[in-house]
N, C-alpha and C positions, 0 to 999 in steps of 0.2 A: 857879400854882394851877389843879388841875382845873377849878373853876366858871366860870373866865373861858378858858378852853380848848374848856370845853362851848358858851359862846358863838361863839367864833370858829367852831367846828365847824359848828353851825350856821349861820352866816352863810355858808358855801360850797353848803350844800344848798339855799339862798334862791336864790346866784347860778345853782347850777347848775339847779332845777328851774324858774328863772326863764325861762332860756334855753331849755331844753329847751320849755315854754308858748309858748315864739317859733319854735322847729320845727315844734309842732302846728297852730298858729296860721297859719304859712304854707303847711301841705296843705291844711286847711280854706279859706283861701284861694283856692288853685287847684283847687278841685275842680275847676271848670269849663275849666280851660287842657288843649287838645288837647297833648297827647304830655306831660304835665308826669308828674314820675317821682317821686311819694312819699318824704320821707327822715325817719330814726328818730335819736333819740340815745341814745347810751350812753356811760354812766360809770364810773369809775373810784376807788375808793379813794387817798385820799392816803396818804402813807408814817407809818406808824405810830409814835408816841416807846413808849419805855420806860422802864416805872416805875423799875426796877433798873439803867438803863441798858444790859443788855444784851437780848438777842434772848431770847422765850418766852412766856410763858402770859400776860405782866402789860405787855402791847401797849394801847397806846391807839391808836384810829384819830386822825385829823385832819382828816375831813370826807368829803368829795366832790369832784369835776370831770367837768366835761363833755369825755369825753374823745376821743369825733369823734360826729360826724353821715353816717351812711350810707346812699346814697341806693338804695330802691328798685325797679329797672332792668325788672320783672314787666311783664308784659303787660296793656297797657289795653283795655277793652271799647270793641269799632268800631261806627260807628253810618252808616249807609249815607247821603250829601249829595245826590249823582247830579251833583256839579262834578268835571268832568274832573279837576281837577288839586287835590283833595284825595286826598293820597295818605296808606293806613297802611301801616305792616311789620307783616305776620304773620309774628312768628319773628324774630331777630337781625337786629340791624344799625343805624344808624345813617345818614341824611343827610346828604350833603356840604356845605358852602355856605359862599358866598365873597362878604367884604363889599368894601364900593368902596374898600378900602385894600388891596385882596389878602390880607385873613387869613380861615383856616379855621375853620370852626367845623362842631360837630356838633350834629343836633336829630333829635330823634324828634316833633315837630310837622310834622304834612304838609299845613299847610294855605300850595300856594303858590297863586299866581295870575300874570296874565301881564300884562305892564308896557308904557307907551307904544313901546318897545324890541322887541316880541316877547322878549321875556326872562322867565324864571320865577323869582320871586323870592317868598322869603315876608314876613311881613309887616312885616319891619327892612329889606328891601329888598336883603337875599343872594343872591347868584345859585344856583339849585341848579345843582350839578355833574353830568356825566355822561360817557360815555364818546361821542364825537362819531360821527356818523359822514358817510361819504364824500358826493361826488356822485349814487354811483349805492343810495344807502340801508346801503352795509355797515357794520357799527358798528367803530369802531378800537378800538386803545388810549389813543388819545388822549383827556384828561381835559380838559373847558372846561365851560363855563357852560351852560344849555339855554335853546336858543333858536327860536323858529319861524319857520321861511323865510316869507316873504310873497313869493316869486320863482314863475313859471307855471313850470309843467314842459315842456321844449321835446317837440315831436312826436318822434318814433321812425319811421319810413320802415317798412315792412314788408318782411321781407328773407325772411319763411317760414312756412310753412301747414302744416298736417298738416289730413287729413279722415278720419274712420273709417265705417265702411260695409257695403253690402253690396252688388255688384249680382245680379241676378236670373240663375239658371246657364238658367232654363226662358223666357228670352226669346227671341223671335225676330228675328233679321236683318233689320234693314230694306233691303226692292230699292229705296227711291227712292234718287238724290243728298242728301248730308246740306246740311241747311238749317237756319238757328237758325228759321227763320219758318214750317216745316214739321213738328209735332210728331211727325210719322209718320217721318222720317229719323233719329229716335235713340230710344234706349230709354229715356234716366233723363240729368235735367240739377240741380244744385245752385250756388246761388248763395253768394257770399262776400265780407264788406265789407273792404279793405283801405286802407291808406295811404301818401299820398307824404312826402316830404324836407318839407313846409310843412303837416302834419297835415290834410290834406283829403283827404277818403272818398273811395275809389273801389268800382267793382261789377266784380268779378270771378265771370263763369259759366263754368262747366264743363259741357263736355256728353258723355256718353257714348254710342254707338253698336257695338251688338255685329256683329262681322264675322264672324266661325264659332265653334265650338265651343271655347270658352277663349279667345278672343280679341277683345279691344274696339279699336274704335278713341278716341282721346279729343280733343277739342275746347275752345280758349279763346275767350273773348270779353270784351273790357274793355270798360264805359261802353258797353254797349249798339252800338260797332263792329264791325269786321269780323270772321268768327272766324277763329281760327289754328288748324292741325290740331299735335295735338302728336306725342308719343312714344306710340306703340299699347302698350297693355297685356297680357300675357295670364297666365294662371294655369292651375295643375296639376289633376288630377283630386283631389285635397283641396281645393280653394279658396282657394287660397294664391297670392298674387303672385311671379311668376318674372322678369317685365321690366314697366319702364315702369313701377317701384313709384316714380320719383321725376321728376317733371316739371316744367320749366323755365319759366315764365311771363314774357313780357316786357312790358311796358307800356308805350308809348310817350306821353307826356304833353303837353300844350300849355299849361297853366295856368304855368308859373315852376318847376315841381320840379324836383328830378333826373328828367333823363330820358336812356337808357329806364331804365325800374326792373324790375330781375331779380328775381324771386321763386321761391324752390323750395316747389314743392307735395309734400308728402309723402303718398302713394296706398301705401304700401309694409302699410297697416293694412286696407286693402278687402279684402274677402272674394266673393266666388264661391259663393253655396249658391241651392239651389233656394228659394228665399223672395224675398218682394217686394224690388223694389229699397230703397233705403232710408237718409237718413245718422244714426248715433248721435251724433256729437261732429265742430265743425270749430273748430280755434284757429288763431291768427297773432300774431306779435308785435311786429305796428305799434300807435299810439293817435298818437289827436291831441293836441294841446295842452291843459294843463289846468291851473285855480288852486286854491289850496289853499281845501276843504271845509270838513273836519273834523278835530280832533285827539281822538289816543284813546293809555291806557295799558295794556300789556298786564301782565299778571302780572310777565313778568322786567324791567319795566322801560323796556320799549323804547316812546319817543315816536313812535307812528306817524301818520304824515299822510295823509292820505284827500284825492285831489283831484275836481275835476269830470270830469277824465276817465277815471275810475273805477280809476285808480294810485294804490296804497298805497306808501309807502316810508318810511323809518325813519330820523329826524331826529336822533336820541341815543338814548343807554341808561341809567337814573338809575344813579348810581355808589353802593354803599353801604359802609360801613367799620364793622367790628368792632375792638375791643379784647379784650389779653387780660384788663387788671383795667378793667372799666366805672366800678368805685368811684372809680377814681384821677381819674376825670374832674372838673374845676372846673367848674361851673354858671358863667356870666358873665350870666346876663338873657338877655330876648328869647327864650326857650325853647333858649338854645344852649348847649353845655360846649365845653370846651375839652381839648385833648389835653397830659398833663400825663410826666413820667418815670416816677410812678406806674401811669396807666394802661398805659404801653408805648407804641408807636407805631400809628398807625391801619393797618388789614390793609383795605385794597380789594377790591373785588369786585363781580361783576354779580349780581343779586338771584337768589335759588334754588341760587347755588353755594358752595360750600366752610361751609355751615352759615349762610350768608343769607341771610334770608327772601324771602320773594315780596313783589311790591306790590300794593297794593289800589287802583285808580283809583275816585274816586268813595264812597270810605269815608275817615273821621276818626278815629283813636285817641284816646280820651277818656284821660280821668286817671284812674292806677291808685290812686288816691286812697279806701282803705275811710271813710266816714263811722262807722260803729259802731265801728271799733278806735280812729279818733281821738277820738271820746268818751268813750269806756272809757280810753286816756289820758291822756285829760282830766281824768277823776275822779282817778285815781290820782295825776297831776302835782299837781293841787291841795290834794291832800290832802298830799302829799308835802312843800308847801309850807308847809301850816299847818302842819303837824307841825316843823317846823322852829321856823318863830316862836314855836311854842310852846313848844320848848324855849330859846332865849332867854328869853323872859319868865320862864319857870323860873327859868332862871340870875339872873336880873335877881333875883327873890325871894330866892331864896337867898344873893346876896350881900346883900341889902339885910337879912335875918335875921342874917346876919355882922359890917354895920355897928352895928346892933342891940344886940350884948354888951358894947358901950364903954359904956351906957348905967347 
């Protein structure tokens, strides 16, 4: 009988907009959960009888079903923390992370932090993954866990100098003998701090002495000892270096280093003009020993570590992973999903390449969570629901005016 048809019909739009109330109910929820990703239901007609038995005009529906819940994956609004390691993606992609039983999970929640371990784990205690990198900062291929060295950076020995310059073409010759203790026996002197095999400073002076026209003499002097006459310089009538653009420096040590320590000074950039003498730029690529500062994220990812001896180097690279269907992904809690056959298999990558985003160090993705569409809704679900019961009760009348004729 239709009328008891009309009730079960309805009793599927109870279960279904019931559920659907349990959708809404949990984005309202997480409004407030960093990286949480809004999901919608929709339904579906059940399969219709007929009155005549076949297919046409004279179809009764059968109700309703909740026929998936589709999640969201839109862009959450970032809210600046100033904690290193709240990390958002602007733009695609997904977080890697790895629980203490070895399994993967993905999350767009970036809020990790750093654990008794130096290990960056968010707040179930997942490792985030990254791309590692070497000894000497380069980042590999290799995929592990991200971790911050707590080890000093051993010293570096100074193996080479470059100095950029100018000396004076309108000096004149000195006739004394050259003398470091004689300022009149050279024209222009520049000083320069270098290091040995056990990261301890030393002072390296240079001293020049013009000998005729395009032509210098040059002088070393370590730690304030004796000076050494080096390789004489001299230059064209452009002011350009012709010989003696690159000079050999030897240092002879007594503290424990390696010794002697060879040093090439690069002179190859000095110039020759009528203008004061003068140096623009001197580098070398010794440093002492140094522990770890600071930790800082760059755009693409990369964990870089800031020490006290003013060496930056590069610890990991956050690894990120796209999909091709994001839908297909299972939610499992803890703000993680799961990679399913649906979704496809996770695509890796360093952040800003092949269509994934940058990282935000110091920013949160909030929840793309609308409060007015889930009210709006809200209305509609509930009404959707009473309208239901109330067709039941209907039916309940109607049959009840049916038992009525026996009367």
């Amino acid at each position: 009988m239709g009328i008891l048809t009309s009730m079960f019909t309805a009793v599927t739009g109870l279960s279904s907009y019931g559920n659907a109330m349990g959708v809404i109910g949990n984005n309202i929820a997480n409004v407030g959960t960093a990286g949480f990703k809004s999901s919608r239901a929709t339904f579906s007609d059940l399969i219709s009888s007929s009155l005549g038995g076949g297919a046409g005009s004279d179809q009764i529906g059968l109700g309703v079903f909740l026929n998936d819940v589709q999640t969201n994956f839109s862009q959450g609004s970032m809210t600046t923390t100033g904690n290193t390691f709240d990390l958002a993606i602007d733009g695609n992609g997904f977080y890697l992370v790895r629980n203490t039983s070895g399994a993967n999970f993905y999350t767009r929640a970036g809020q990790f932090k750093v654990d008794n371990l130096g290990q960056v784990v968010d707040s179930s205690g997942a490792l985030l993954q990254g791309y590692q990198a070497d000894t000497n900062g380069n980042i590999t291929s290799t995929i592990g866990g991200i971790t911050l060295t707590s080890s000093a950076v051993p010293p570096v020995a100074t193996t080479s100098a470059e100095i950029l310059g100018n000396l004076n073409a309108n000096a004149t010759a000195p006739t004394t003998a050259f003398s470091v203790t004689d300022t009149t026996s050279y024209n222009f002197s520049t000083g320069m701090t270098f290091y040995d095999s056990l990261g301890n400073s030393h002072q390296m002076q240079l001293y020049f002495r013009k000998t005729a026209a395009n032509a210098w003499g040059v002088y070393s002097q370590i730690d304030g000892g004796a000076a050494a006459a080096q390789t004489n310089m001299t230059f064209n009538a452009s002011g350009a270096v012709t010989a003696g653009g690159t000079q050999t420096v030897t240092a002879t040590l007594t503290n424990g280093a390696t010794t002697p320590q060879a040093m090439t000074v690069d002179l190859s950039a000095l110039t020759q003009f009528g203008a004061a003498s003068g140096i623009m730029s001197q580098t070398q690529d010794g440093y002492s020993s140094g522990t770890l500062d600071r930790i800082n994220v760059d755009k693409e990812g990369r964990v870089m570590a800031q020490f006290t001896n003013g060496e930056t180097r590069a610890l990991a690279q956050v690894v990120l992973s796209r999909f091709t269907n994001p839908d297909g992904l299972v939610n499992v809690g803890d703000n993680h999903f799961l990679e399913t056959v649906e979704s496809g298999a996770a695509l890796a990558g360093a952040p800003t390449v092949n269509g994934l985003g940058r990282v935000l160090s110091g920013t949160v993705e909030q929840s793309n969570v609308d409060l007015g569409k889930e009210f709006v809704d809200m209305i509609i679900t509930q009404r959707a629901f009473q309208a239901n019961s109330r067709a039941i009760t209907t039916s309940d009348e109607m049959l009840q005016e049916l038992v009525n004729l026996k009367r």
